[in-house]
DRENDO-1510 file (C-alpha; in Angstrom, 1 decimal, always signed):
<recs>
REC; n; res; u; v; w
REC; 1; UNK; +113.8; -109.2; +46.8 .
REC; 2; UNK; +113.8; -105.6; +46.5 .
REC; 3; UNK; +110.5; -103.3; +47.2 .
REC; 4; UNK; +109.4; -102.8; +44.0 .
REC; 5; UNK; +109.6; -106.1; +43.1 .
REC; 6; UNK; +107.5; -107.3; +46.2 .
REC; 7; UNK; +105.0; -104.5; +45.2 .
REC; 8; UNK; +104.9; -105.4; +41.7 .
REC; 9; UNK; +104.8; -108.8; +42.7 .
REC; 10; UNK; +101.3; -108.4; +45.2 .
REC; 11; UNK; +99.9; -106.1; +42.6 .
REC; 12; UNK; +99.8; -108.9; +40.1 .
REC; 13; UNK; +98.8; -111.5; +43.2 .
REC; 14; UNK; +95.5; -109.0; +44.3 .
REC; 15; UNK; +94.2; -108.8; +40.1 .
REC; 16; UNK; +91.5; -110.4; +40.0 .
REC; 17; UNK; +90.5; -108.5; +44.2 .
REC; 18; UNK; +90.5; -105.6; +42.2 .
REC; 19; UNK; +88.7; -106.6; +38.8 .
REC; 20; UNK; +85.7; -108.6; +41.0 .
REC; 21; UNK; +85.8; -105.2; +43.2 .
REC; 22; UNK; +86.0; -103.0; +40.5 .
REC; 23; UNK; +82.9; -105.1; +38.9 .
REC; 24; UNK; +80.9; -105.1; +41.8 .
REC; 25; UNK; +81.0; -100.8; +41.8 .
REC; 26; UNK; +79.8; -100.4; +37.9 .
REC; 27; UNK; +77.0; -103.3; +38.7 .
REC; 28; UNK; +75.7; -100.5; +41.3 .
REC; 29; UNK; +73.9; -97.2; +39.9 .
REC; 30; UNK; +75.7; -94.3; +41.2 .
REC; 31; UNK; +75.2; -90.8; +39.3 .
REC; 32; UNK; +75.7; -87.6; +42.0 .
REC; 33; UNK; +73.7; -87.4; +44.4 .
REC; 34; UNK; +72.8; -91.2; +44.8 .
REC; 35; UNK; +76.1; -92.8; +45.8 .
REC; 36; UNK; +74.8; -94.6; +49.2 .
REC; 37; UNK; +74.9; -98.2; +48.0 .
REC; 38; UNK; +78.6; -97.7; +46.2 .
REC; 39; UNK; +79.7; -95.8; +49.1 .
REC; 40; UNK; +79.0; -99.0; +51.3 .
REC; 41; UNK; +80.4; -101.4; +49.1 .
REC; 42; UNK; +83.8; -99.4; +49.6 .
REC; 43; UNK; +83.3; -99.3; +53.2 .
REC; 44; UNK; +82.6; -103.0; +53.0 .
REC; 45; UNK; +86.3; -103.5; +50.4 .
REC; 46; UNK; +88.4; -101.3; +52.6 .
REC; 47; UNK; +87.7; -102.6; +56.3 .
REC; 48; UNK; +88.3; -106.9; +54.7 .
REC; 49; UNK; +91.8; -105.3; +53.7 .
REC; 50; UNK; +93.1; -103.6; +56.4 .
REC; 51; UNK; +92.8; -99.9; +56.4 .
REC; 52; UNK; +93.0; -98.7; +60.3 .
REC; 53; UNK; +90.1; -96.8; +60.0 .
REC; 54; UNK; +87.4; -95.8; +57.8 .
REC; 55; UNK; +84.8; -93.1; +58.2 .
REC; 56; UNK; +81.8; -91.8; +55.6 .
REC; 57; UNK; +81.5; -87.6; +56.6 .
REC; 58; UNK; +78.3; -85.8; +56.9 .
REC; 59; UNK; +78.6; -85.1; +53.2 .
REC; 60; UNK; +78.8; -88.7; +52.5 .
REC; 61; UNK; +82.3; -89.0; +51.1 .
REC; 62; UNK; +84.6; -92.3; +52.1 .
REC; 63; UNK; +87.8; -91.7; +54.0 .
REC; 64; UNK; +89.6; -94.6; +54.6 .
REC; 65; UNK; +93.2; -94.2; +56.5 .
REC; 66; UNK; +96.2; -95.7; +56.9 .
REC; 67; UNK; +99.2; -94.4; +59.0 .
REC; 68; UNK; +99.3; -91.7; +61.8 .
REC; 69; UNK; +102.5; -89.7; +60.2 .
REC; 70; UNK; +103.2; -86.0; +60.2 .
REC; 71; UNK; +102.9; -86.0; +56.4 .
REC; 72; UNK; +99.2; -86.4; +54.7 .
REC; 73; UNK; +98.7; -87.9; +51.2 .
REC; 74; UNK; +95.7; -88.4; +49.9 .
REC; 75; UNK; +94.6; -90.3; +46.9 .
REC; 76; UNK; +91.1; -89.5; +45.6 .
REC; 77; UNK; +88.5; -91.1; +43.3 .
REC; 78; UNK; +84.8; -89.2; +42.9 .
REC; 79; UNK; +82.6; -92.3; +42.5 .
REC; 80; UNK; +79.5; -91.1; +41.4 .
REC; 81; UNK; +78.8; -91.2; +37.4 .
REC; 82; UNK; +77.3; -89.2; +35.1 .
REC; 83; UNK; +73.7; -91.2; +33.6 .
REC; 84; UNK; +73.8; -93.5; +30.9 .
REC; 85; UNK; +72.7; -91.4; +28.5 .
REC; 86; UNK; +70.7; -93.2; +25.4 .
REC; 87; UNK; +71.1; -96.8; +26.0 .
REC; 88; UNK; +70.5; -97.9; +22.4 .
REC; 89; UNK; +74.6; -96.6; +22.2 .
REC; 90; UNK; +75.5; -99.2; +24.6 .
REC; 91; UNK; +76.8; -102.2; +23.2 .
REC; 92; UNK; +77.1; -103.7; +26.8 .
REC; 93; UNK; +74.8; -103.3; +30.0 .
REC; 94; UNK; +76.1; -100.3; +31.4 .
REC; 95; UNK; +76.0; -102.1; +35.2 .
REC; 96; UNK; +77.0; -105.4; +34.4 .
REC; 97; UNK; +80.8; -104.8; +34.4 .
REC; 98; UNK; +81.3; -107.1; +31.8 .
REC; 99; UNK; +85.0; -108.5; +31.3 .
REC; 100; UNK; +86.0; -109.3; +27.7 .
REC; 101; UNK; +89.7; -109.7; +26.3 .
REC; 102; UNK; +91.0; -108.0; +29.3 .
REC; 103; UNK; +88.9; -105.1; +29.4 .
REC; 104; UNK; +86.3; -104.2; +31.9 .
REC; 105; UNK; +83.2; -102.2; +30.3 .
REC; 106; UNK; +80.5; -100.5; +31.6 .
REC; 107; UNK; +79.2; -96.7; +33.5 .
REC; 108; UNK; +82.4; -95.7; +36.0 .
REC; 109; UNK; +84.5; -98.2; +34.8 .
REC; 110; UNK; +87.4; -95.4; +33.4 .
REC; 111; UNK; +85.8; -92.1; +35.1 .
REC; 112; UNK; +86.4; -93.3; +37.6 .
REC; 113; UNK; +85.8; -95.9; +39.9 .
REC; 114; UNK; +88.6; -97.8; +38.5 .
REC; 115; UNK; +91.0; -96.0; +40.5 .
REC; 116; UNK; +89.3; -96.7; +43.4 .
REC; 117; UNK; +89.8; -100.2; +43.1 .
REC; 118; UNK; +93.4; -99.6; +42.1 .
REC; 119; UNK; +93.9; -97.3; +45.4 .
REC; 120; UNK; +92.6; -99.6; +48.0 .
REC; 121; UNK; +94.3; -102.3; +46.9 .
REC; 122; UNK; +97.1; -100.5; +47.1 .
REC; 123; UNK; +96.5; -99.9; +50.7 .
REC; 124; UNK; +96.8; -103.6; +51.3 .
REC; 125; UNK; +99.7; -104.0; +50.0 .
REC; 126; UNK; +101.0; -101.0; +52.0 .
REC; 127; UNK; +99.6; -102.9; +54.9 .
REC; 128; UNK; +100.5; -106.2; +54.3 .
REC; 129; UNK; +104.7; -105.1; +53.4 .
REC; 130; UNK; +104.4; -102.9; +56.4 .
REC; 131; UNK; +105.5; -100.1; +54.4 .
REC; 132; UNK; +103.6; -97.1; +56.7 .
REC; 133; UNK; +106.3; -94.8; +57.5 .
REC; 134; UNK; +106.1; -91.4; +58.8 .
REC; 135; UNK; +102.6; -90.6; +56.9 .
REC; 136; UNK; +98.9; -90.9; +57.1 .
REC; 137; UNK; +97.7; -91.8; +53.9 .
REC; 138; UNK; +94.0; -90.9; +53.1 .
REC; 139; UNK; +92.2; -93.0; +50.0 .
REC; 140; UNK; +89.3; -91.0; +49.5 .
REC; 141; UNK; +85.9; -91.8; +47.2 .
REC; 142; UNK; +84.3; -88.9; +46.7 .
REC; 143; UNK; +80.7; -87.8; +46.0 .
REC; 144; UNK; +79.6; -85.3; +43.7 .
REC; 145; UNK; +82.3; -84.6; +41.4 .
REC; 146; UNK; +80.1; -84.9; +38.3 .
REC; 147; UNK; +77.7; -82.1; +39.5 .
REC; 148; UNK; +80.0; -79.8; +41.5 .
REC; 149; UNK; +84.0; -80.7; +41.1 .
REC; 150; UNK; +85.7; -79.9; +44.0 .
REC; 151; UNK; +82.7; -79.2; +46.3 .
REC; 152; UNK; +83.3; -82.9; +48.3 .
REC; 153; UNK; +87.1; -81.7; +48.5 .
REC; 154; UNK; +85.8; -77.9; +50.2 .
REC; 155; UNK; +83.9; -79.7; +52.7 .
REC; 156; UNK; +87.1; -82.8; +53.8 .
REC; 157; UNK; +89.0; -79.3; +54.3 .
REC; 158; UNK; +86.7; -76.7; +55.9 .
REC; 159; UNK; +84.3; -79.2; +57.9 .
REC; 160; UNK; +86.3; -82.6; +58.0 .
REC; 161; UNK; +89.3; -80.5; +58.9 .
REC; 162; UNK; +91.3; -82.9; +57.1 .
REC; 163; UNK; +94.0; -80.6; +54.8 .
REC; 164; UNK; +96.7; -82.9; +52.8 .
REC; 165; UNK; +100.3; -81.7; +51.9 .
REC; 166; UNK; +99.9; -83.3; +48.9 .
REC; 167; UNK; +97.0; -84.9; +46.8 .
REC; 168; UNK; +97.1; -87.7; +43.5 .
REC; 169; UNK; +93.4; -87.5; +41.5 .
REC; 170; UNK; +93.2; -91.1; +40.2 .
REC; 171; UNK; +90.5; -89.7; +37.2 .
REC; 172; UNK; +91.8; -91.4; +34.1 .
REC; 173; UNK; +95.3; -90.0; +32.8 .
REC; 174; UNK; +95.8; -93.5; +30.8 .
REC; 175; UNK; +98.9; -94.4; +33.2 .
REC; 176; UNK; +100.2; -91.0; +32.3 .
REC; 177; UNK; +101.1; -88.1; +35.1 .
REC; 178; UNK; +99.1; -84.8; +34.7 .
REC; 179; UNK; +100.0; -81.5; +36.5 .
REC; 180; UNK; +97.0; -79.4; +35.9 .
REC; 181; UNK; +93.7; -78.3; +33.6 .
REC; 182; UNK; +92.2; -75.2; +32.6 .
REC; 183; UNK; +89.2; -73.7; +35.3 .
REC; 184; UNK; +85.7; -73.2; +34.2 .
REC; 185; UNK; +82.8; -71.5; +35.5 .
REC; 186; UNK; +78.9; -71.1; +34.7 .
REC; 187; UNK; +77.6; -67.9; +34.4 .
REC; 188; UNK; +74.4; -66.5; +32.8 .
REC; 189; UNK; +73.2; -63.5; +31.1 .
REC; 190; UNK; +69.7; -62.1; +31.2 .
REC; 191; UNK; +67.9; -59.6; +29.5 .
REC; 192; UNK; +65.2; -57.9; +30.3 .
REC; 193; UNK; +62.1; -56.8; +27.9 .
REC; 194; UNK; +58.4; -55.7; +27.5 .
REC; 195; UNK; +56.1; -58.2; +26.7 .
REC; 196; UNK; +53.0; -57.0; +24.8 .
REC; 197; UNK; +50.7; -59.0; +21.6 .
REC; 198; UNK; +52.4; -60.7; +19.2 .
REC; 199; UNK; +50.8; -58.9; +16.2 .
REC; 200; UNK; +52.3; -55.5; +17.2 .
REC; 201; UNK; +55.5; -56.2; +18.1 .
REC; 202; UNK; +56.4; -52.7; +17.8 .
REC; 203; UNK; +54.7; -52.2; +21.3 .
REC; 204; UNK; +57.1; -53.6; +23.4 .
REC; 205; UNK; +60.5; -54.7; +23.6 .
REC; 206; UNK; +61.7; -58.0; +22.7 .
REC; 207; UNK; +64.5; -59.4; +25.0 .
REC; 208; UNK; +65.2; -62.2; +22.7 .
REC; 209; UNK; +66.1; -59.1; +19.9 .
REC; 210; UNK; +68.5; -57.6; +22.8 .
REC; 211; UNK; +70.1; -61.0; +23.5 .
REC; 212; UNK; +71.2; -61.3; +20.0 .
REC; 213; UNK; +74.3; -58.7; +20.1 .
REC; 214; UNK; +75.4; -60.4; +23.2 .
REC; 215; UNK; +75.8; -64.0; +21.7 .
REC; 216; UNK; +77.4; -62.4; +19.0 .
REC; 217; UNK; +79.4; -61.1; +20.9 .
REC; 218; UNK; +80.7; -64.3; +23.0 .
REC; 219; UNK; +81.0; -65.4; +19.7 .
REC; 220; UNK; +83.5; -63.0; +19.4 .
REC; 221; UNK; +84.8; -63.0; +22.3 .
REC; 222; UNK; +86.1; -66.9; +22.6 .
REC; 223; UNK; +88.1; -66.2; +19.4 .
REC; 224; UNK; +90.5; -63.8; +20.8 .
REC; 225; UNK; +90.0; -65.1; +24.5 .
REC; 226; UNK; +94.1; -65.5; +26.1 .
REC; 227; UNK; +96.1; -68.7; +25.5 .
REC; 228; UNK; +98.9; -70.4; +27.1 .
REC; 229; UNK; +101.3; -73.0; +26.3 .
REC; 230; UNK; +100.8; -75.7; +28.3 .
REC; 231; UNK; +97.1; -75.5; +29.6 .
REC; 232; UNK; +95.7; -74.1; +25.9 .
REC; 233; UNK; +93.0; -71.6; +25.0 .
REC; 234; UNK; +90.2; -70.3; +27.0 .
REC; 235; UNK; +87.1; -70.9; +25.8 .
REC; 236; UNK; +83.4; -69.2; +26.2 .
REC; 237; UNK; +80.6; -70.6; +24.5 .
REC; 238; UNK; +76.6; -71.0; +24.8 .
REC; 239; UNK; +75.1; -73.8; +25.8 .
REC; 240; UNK; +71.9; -73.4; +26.8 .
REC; 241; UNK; +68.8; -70.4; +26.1 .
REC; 242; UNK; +65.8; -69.5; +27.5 .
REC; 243; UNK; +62.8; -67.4; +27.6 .
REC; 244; UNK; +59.7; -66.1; +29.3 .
REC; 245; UNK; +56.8; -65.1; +27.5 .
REC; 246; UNK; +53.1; -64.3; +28.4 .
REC; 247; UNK; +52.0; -66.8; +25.7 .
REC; 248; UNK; +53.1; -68.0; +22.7 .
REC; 249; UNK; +51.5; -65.0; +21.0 .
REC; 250; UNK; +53.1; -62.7; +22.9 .
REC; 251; UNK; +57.0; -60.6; +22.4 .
REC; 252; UNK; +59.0; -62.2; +25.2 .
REC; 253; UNK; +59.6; -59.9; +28.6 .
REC; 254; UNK; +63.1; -62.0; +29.1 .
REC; 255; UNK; +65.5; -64.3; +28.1 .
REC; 256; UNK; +68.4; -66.0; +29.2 .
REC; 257; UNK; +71.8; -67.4; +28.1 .
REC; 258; UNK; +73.8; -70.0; +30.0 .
REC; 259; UNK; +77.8; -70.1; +29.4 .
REC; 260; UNK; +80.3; -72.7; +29.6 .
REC; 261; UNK; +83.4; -70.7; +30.3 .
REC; 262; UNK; +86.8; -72.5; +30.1 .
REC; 263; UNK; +89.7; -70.7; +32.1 .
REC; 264; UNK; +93.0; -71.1; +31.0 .
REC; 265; UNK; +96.1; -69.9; +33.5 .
REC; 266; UNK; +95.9; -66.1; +34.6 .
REC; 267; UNK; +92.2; -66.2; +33.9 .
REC; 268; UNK; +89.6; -65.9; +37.2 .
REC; 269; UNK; +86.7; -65.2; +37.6 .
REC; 270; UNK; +86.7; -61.7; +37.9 .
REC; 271; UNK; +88.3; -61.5; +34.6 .
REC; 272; UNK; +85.4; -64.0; +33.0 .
REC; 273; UNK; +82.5; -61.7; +34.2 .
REC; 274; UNK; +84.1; -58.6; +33.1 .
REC; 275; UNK; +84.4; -59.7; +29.7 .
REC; 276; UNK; +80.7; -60.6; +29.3 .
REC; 277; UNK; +79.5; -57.4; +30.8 .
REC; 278; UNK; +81.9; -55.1; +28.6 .
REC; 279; UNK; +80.3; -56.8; +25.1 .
REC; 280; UNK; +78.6; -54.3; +23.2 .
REC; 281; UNK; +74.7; -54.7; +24.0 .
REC; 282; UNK; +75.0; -56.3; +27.6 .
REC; 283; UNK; +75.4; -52.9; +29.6 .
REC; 284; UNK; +71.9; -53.8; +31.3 .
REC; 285; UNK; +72.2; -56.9; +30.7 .
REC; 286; UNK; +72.2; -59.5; +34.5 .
REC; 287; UNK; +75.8; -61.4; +34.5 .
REC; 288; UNK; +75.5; -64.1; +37.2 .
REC; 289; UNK; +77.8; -66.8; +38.3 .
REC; 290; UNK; +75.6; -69.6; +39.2 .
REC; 291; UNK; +75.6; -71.3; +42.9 .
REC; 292; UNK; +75.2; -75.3; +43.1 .
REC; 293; UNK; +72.9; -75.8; +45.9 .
REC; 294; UNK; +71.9; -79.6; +45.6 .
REC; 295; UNK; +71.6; -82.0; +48.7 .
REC; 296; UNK; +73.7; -84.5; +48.8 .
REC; 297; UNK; +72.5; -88.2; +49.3 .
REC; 298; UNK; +72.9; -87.9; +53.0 .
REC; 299; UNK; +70.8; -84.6; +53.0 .
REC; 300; UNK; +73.7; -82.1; +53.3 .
REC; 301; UNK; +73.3; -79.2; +51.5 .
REC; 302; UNK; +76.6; -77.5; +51.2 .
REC; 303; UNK; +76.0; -74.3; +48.5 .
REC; 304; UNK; +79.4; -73.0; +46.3 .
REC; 305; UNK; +79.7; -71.1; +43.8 .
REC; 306; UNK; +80.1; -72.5; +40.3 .
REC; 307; UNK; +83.9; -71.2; +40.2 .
REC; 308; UNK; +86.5; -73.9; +39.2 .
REC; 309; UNK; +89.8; -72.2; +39.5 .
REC; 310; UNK; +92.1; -73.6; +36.7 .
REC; 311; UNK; +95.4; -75.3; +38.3 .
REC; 312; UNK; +98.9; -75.9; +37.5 .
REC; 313; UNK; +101.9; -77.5; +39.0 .
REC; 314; UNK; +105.4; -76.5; +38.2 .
REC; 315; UNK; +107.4; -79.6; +36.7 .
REC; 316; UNK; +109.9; -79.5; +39.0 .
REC; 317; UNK; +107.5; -79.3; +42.2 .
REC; 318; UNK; +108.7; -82.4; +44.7 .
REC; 319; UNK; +105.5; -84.4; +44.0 .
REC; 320; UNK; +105.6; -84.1; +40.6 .
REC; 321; UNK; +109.4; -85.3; +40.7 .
REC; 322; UNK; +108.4; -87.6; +43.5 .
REC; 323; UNK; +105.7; -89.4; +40.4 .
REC; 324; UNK; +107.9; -89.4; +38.1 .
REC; 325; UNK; +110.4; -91.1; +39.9 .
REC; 326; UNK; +107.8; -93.6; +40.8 .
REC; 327; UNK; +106.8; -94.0; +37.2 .
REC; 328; UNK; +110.5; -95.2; +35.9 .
REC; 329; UNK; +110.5; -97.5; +39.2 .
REC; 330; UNK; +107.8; -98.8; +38.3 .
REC; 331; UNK; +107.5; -99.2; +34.6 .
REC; 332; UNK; +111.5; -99.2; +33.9 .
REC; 333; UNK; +111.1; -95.4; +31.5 .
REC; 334; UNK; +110.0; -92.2; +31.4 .
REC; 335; UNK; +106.7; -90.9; +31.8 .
REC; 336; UNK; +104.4; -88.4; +29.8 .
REC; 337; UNK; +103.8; -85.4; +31.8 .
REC; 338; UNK; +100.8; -83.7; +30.5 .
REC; 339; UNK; +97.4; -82.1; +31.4 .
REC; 340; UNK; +93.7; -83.2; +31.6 .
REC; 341; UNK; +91.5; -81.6; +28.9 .
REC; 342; UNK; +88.3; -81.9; +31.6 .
REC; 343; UNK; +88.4; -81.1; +35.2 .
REC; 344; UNK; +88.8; -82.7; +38.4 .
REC; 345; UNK; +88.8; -82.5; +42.0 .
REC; 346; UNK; +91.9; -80.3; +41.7 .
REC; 347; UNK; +89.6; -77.5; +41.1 .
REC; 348; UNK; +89.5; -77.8; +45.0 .
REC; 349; UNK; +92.6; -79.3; +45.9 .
REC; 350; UNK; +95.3; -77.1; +44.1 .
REC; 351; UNK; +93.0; -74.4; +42.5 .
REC; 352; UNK; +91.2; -73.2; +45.4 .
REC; 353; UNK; +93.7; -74.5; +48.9 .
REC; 354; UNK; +97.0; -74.4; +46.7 .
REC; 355; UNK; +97.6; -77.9; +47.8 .
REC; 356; UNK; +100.4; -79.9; +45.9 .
REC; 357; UNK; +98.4; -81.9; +43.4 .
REC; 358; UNK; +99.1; -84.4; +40.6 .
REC; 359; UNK; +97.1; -86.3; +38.8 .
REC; 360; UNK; +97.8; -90.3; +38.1 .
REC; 361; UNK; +95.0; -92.6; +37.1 .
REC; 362; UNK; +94.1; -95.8; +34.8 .
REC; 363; UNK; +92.2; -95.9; +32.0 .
REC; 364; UNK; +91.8; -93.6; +29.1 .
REC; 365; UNK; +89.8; -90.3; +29.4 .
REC; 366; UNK; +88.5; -90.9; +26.1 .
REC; 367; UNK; +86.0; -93.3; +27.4 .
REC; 368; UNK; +84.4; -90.6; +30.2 .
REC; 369; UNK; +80.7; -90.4; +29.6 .
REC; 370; UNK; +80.6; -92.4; +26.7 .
REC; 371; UNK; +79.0; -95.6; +25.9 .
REC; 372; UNK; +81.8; -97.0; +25.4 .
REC; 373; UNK; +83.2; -96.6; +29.0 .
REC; 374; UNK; +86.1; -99.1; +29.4 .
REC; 375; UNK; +89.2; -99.8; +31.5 .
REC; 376; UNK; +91.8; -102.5; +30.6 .
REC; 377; UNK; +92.4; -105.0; +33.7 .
REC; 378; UNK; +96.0; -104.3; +33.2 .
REC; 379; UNK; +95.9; -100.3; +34.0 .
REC; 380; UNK; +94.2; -101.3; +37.1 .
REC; 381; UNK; +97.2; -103.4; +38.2 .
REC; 382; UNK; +99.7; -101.0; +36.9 .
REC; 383; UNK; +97.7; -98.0; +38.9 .
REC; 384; UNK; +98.3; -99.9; +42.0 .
REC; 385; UNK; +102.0; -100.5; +41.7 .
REC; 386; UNK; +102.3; -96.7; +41.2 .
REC; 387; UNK; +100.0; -95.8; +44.2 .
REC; 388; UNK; +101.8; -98.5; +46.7 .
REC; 389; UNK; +105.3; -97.2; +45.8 .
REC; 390; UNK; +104.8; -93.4; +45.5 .
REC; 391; UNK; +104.1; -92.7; +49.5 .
REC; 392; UNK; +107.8; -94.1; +50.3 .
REC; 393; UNK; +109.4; -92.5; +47.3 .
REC; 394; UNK; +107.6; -89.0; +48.0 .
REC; 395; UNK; +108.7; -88.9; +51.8 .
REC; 396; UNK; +111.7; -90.3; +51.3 .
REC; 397; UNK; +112.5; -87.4; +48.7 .
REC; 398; UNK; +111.0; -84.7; +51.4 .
</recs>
């Protein structure tokens, strides 16, 4: 029996391993910043099937290993969640993990603990076929990601000291291979007034009145912000505003804007800042990137900047050639190579370390953060075909 067939044929064998796994994750609350109990239920997944070691970092990220080799691969899941939002949307309990016509529902089950249970499984099978060659695979669950992309992946690199040569994000990409998504950053603008009675507003300076030329302006500004073929438009828009105010009687003595800036490719953040401050109406205007300073659930407090540098891949990079290869192994044609339209991990990975990153995941990212959160049984087998076979394939290729 050839390799593929023995992969494809444990893949099918470990299905319901990975949907009772997968099940177990959603039933256990996990939004950033509160991953503990998930993180142990990994630990708990990975050690009954084989992995050679397993380690949870200061941080509190998962790293369980395979392999010794020269060449590193990891394969990373973030496994915290974003909240449930309003639960009256929910037609299923949101931690239940229910299971109905072959499709797992419920908080994490596409973005994006399911490739978690694809990826360890995979593991096993890499084990159990004694496929480890001359590479150390890494499967990685993450914490974080919803709050700060990236930030888990700057601490494996700089504290952990663990650096891949090449990285898959397993976020949903509906079986698809992605090379790459637009940056973004959060900035915002203040302005600065003179507060003084409300019923002679002529005796100060309102900052909310000297705010106004600058939204217009952003306004402005996304429409002619640069665009690029494969990655699409930048973007800059608003999203949040706020004041300060003596009273409610009173002009306001400041206000402030928050931006969600989307970075398309020869965009950074220099760029992004210099924009805003060059509107008409913001030359004393405050232009600040913001800095994410939040403990983590272990207590770690590890501040960055709220930079995500947008990342692509060139086609014909070896790892991406190395996937695609995979994929017509695996699943007998041709893939779609395309792009996320959020971000990921790869903020880190690729944009910020350069480091050779794909992306390769089940599920659909049209279920992330909704109610509807899903993930067909199916993708989850089909993920793990793809992440047993791709480590030989890849070093083969090398």
């Amino acid at each position: 029996m050839e390799l593929k067939d023995r992969i494809l044929e444990l893949s099918e064998k470990y299905k319901n391993d990975m949907v009772n796994f997968l099940r177990d994750m959603i039933r256990i609350p996990s939004t950033s910043c509160n991953e503990a109990k998930v993180i142990q239920r990994i630990k708990e997944e990975m050690m009954k099937v084989g992995f050679d070691e397993v380690i949870v970092d200061k941080m509190g990220n998962i790293l369980g290993r395979i392999g010794n080799g020269k060449t590193v691969i990891a394969m990373d899941a973030h496994i915290d969640t974003v909240d449930v939002g309003d639960s009256d949307l929910w037609k299923v309990d949101p931690f239940e993990g229910d299971l109905r016509d072959g499709i797992i529902y419920g908080r994490g089950a596409s973005d994006q603990e399911g490739g978690m249970a694809s990826m360890v499984y995979a593991g096993k099978i890499i084990k159990e076929l004694g496929l480890e060659g001359d590479y150390t695979l890494y499967v990685t669950g993450t914490v974080m990601e919803e709050d700060c992309d990236g930030l888990c992946w700057q601490y494996i690199i700089e504290q952990d000291k663990i650096v891949p040569d090449y990285v898959v994000i397993t976020e949903p990409t509906n079986l698809n291979i992605y090379r790459g998504h637009r940056g973004r950053m959060e900035m915002i603008v203040t302005t600065k007034g003179v507060s003084c009675h409300g019923s002679a507003p002529e005796r100060g300076e309102n900052a909310i009145y000297k705010m106004n030329p600058i939204i217009q302006g952003i306004e402005e500004l996304n429409n002619r912000l640069k665009d690029d073929e494969f990655l699409g438009k930048g973007t800059v828009t608003v999203t949040q505003i706020f004041f300060k105010s003596p009273s409610q009687c009173a002009v306001p003595d400041e206000c402030t804007i928050q931006l969600d800036r989307r970075l398309t490719r020869g965009e950074t953040l220099e760029s992004a800042v210099q924009e805003i401050k060059s509107i008409k109406g913001a030359e004393e205007a405050i232009v600040e990137v913001l800095t994410y300073a939040q403990p983590s659930y272990t207590g770690l407090v590890y501040p960055t900047e709220k930079y995500y540098p947008t990342w692509v891949i060139e086609e014909d990079h070896p790892l991406v050639q190395a996937a695609v290869k995979t994929y017509t192994e695996v699943f007998d044609s041709e893939p779609k190579v395309d792009k996320w339209t959020f971000s990921t991990n790869g903020v880190a990975t690729m944009g910020r370390f350069g480091i050779p990153t794909i992306g390769f995941g089940p599920a659909n990212e049209v279920y992330a953060h909704s109610p509807m959160d899903q993930i067909p049984v199916v993708h989850l087998v089909e993920a793990c075909k793809f992440y047993a076979l791709l480590p030989q394939l890849l070093i083969k290729d090398k």
